[in-house]
C-alpha positions in Angstrom: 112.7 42.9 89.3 112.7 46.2 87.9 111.3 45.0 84.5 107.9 43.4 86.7 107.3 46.6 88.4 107.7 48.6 85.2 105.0 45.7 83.6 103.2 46.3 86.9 103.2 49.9 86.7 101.9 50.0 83.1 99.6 47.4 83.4 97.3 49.7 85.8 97.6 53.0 84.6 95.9 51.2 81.3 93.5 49.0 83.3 92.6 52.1 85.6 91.8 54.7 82.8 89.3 52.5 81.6 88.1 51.4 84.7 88.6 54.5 86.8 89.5 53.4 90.6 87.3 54.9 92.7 86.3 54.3 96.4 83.1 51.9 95.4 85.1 50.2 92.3 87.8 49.4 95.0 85.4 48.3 97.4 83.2 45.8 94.9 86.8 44.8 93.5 87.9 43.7 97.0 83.9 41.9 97.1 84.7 39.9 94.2 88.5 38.8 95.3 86.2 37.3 98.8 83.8 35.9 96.8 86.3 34.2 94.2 88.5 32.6 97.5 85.4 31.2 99.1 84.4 29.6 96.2 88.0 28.1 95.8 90.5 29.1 98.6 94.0 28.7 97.7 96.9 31.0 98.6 96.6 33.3 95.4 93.2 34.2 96.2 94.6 35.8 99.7 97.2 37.5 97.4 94.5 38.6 95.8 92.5 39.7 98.4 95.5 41.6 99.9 96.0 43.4 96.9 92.6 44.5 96.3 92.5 45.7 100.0 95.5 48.2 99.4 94.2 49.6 96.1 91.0 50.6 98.6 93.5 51.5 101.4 95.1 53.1 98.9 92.2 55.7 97.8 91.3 56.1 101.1 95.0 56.6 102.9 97.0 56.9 99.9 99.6 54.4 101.0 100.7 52.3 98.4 100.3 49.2 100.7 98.8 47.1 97.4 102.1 46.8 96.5 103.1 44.5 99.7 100.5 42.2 97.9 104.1 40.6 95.7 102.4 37.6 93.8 99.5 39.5 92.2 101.8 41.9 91.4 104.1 39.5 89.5 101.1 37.9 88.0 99.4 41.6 86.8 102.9 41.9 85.2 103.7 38.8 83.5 99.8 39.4 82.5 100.5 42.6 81.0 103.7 41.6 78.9 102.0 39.0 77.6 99.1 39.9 76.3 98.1 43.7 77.5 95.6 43.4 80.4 96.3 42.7 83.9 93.3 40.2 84.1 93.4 36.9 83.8 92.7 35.3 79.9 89.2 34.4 81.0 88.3 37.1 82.7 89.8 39.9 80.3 87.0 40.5 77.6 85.5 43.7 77.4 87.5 44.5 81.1 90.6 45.6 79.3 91.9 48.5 77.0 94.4 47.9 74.2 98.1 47.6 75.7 98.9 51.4 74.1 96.0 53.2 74.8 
């Protein structure tokens, strides 16, 4: 457990200094994660959505409440040991920063 939220951790501190989490990134982040389950709902898109909601909450409130979001934050993990960037194979080009940046 402690290894996935160490992976976690590192994971986005790299993705957010190259993609600097501010109040509007947060907010069109959480856009996309509604967009993406209406095109295909399915129980990881509501992770998903959860997640993205707390990072927002989380500039806003600064309660880490993303965190209750479990499954994305496995997947960001496993995603970030494996290959450096918390988002998904197809959806990582040009959105990620090398792993030790």
């Amino acid at each position: 457990m402690n290894k996935i939220w160490q992976n976690y951790e590192k994971g986005m501190v790299v993705f957010d200094n190259c993609h600097s989490p501010t109040v509007q990134s947060q907010w069109l982040a959480l856009k996309d994660e509604i967009g993406e389950f209406v095109r295909e709902p399915n129980l990881s898109e509501i992770w998903d959505i959860v997640h993205a909601a707390g990072r927002l909450l989380y500039k806003l409130i600064g309660i880490p409440l993303y965190l209750l979001a479990y499954p994305t934050v496995r997947k960001h993990s496993q995603r970030f040991e494996e290959y450096g960037c918390i988002r998904s194979i197809r959806n990582s080009e040009g959105k990620c920063c090398a792993k030790n940046s």
